[in-house]
FIFIKE-769311 format. One record per atom (N, C-alpha, C, CB): residue in three letters; x, y, z. Coordinates in pm, whole numbers, padded with zeros to 5 digits, always signed. Glycine has a CB too. Layout:
ALAXYZ/...
! end
This chain:
UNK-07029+14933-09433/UNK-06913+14963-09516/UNK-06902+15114-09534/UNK-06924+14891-09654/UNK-06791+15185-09534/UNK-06747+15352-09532/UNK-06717+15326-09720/UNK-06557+15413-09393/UNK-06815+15426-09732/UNK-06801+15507-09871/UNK-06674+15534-09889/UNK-06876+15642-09882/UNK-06632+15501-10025/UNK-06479+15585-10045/UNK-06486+15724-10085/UNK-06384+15522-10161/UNK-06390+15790-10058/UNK-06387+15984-10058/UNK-06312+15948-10130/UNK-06344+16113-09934/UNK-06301+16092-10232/UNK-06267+16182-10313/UNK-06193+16279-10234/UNK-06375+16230-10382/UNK-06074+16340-10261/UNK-06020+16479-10245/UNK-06149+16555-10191/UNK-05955+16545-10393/UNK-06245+16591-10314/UNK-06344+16682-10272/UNK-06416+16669-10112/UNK-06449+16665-10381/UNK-06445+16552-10118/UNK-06531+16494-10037/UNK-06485+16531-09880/UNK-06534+16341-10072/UNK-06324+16521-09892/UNK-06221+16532-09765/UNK-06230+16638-09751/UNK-06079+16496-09764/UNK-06239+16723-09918/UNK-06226+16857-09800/UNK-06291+16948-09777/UNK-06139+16931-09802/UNK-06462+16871-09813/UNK-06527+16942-09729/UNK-06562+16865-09566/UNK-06651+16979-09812/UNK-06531+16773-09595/UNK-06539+16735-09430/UNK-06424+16806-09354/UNK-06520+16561-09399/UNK-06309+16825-09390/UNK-06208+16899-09269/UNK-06290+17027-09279/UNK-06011+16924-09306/UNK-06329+17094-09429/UNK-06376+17253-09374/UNK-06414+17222-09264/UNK-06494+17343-09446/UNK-06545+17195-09278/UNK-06654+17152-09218/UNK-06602+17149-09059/UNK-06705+17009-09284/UNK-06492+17063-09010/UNK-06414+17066-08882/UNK-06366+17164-08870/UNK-06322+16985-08861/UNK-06296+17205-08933/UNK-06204+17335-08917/UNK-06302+17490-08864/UNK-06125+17362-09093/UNK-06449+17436-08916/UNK-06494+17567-08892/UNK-06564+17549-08777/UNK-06574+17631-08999/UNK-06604+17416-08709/UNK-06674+17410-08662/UNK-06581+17413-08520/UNK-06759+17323-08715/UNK-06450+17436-08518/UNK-06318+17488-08421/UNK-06284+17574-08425/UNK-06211+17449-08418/UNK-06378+17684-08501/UNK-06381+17815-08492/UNK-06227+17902-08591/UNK-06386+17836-08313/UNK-06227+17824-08663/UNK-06108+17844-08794/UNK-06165+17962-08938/UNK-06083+17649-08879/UNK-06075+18062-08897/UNK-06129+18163-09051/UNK-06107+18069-09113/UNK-06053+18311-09121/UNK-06169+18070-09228/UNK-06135+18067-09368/UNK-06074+17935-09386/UNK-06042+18182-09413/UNK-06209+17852-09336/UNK-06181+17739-09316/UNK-06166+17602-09434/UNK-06265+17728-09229/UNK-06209+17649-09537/UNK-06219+17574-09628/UNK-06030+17600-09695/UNK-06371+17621-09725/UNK-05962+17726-09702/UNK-05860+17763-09724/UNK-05775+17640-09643/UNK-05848+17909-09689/UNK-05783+17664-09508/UNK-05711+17580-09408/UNK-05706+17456-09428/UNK-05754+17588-09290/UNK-05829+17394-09474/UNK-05883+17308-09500/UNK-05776+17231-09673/UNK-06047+17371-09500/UNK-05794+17304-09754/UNK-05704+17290-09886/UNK-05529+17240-09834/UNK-05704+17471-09976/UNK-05489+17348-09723/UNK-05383+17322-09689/UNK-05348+17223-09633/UNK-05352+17389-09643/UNK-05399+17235-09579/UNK-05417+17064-09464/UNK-05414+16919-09585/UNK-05647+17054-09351/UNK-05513+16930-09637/UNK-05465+16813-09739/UNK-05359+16816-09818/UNK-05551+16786-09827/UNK-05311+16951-09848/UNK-05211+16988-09972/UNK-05060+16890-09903/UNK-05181+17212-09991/UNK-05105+16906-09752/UNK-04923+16866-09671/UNK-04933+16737-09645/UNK-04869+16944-09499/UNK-05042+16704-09625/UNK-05092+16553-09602/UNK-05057+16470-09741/UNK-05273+16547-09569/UNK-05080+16510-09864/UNK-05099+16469-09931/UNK-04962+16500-10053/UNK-05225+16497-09933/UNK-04889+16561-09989/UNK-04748+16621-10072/UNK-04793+16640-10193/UNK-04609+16524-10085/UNK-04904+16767-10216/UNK-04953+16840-10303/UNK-04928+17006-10298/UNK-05080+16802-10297/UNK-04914+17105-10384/UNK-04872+17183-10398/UNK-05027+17268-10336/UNK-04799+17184-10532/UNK-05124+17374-10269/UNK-05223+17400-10246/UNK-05339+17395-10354/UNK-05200+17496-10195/UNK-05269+17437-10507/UNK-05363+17472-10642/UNK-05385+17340-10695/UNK-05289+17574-10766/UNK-05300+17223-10659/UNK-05323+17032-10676/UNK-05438+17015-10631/UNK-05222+16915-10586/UNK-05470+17066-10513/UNK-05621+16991-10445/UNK-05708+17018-10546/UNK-05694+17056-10289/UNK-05770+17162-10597/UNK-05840+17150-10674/UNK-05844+17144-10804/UNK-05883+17197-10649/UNK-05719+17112-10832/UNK-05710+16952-10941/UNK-05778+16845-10980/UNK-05637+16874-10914/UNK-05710+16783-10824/UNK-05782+16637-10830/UNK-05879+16608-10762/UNK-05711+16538-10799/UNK-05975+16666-10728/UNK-06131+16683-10641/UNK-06174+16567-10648/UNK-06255+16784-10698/UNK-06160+16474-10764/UNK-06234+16344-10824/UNK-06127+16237-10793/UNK-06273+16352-11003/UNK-06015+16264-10738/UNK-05902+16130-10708/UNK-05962+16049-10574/UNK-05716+16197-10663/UNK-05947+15945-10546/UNK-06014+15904-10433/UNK-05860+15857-10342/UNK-06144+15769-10473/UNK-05929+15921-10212/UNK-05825+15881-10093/UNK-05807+15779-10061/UNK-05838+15919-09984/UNK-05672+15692-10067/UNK-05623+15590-10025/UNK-05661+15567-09855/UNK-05479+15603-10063/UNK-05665+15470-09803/UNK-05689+15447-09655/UNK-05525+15494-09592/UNK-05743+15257-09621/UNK-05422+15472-09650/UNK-05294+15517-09595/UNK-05266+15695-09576/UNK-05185+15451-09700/UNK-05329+15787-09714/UNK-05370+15896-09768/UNK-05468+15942-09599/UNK-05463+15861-09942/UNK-05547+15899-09581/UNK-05672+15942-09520/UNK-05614+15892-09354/UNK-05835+15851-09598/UNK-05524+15861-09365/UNK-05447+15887-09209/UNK-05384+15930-09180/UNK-05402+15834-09146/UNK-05322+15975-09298/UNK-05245+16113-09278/UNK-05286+16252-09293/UNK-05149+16114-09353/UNK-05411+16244-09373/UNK-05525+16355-09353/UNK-05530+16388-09173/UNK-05699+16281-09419/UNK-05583+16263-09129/UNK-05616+16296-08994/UNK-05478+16294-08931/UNK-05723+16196-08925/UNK-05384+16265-08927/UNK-05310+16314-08829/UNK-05254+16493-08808/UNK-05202+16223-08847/UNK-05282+16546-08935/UNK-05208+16633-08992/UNK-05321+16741-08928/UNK-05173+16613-09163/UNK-05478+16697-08967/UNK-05561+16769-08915/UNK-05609+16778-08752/UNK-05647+16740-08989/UNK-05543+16632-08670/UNK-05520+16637-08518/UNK-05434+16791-08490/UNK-05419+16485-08465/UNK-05356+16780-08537/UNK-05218+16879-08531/UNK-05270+17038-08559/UNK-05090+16829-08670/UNK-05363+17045-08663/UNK-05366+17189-08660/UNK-05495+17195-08578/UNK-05366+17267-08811/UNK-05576+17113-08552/UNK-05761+17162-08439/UNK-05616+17210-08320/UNK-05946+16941-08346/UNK-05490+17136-08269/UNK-05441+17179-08149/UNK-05375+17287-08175/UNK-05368+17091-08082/UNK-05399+17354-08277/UNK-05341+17524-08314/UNK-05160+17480-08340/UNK-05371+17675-08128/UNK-05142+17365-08391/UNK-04958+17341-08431/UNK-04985+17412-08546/UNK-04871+17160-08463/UNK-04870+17545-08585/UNK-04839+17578-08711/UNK-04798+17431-08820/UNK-04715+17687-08688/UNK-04887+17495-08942/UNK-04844+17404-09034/UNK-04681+17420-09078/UNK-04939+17420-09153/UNK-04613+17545-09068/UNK-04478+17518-09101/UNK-04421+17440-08968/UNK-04396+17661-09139/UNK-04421+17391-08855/UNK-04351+17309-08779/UNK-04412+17179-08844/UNK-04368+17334-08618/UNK-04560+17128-08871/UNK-04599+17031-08902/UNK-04530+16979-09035/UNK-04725+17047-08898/UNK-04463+17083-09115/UNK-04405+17071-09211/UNK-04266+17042-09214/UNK-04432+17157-09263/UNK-04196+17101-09081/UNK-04080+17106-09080/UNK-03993+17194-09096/UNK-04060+17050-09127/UNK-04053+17317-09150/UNK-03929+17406-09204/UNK-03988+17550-09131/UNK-03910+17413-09410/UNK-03919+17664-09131/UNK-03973+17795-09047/UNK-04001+17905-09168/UNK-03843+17863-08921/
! end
């Protein structure tokens, strides 16, 4: 059985990816990435550190984070320029 995550939990596992793809300031990237995933404002994540990710939540984590390891700007991933 997979442990349920927390915000926190997510985002140290994307840092954690993000850096390990050779990403500055990866924990930053990392905030963002959930902030769009999660239609949170960037200063929300560490808010809710203790909210736990929905399984619907946590696939859109990963799609969002497929998108930026392939270097897609988050404003196209977002939609707007």
């Amino acid at each position: 059985m997979i442990p349920p995550h927390t915000i926190g939990s997510t985002l140290g596992d994307v840092a954690a990816t993000l850096a390990a793809a050779g990403f500055d300031a990866a924990r930053r990237h990392a905030r963002r990435v959930l902030a769009v995933a999660l239609g949170l404002a960037p200063e929300q994540v560490f808010a809710q550190l203790d909210r736990m990710i929905t399984e619907n939540e946590g696939e859109r984590i990963a799609a969002v984070l497929r998108r930026v390891l392939a270097r897609e700007p988050l404003s196209r991933i977002l939609g707007v320029r």
